[in-house]
C-alpha positions as CSV (number, residue, x, y, z in Angstrom):
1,X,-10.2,-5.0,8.3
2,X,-9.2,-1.6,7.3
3,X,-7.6,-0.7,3.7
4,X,-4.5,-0.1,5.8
5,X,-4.5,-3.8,6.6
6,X,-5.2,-5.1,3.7
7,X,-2.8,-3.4,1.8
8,X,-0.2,-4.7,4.6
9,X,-1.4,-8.2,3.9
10,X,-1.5,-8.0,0.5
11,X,2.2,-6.3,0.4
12,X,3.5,-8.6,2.8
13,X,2.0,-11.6,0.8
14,X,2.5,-10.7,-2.3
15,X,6.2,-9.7,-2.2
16,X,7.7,-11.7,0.4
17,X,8.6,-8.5,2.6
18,X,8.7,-7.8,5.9
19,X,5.6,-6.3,7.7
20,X,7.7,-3.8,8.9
21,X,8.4,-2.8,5.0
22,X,5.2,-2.6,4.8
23,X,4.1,-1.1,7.5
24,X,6.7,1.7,6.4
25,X,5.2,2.2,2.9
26,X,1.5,2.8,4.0
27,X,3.2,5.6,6.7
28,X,5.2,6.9,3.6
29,X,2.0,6.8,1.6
30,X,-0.2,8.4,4.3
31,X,1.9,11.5,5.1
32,X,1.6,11.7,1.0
33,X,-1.9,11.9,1.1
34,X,-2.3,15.7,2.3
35,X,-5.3,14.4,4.7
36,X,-7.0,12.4,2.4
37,X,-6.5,9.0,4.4
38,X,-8.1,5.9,3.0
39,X,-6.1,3.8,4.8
40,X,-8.7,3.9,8.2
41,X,-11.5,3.0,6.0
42,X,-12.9,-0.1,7.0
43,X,-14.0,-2.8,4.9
44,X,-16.2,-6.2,5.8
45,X,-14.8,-9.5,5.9
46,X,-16.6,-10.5,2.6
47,X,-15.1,-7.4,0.9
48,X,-11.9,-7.8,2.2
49,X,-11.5,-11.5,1.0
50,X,-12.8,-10.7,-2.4
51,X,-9.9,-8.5,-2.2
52,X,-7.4,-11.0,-1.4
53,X,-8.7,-13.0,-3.6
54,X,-8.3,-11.3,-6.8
55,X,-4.8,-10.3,-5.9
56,X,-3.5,-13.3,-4.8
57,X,-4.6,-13.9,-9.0
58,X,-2.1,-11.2,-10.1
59,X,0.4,-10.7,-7.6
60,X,3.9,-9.7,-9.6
61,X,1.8,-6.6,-11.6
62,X,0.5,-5.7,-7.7
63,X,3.9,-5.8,-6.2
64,X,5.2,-3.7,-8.9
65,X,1.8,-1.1,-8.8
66,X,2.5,-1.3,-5.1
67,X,6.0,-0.4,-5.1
68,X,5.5,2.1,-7.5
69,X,3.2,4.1,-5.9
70,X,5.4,4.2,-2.5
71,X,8.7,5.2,-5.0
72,X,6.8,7.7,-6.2
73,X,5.9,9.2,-2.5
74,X,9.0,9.0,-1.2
75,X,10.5,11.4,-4.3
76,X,7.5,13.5,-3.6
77,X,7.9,13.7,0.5
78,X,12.2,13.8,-0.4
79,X,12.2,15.9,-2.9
80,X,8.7,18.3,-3.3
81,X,10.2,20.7,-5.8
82,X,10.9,17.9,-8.2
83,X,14.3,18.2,-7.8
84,X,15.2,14.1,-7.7
């Protein structure tokens, strides 16, 4: 499973969206990553579930990191100058 999955899964899961929403933040956050994709990076089952795991533990605080983070690229993709 790569990171991109599992952060698909864990959105998906944790929120109760779609996995098309989700599928449309990790795009929203890859073009915000000037290159640096993590999202290909692939992790082993073991890892992965640890992962799920310890979200599934604290899911509202994810959600909200989560959504965060893809508000916070959109303004950056939308509006680069800072001009929100």
């Amino acid at each position: 499973m790569t990171h991109g999955e599992l952060f698909i899964r864990i959105l998906t899961e944790s929120s109760g969206r779609s996995r098309d929403f989700a599928l449309e933040v990790v795009e929203e956050m890859r073009s915000s990553l000037n290159g640096q994709d993590i999202f290909d990076v692939e992790l082993s089952d073991r890892e992965a579930e640890s992962v799920l795991a310890e979200v599934r533990k604290e899911k509202q605080l994810i959600v909200q990191w989560l959504l965060e983070g893809y508000y916070r690229a959109l303004l950056k993709i939308r509006y680069p100058e800072g001009r929100a």
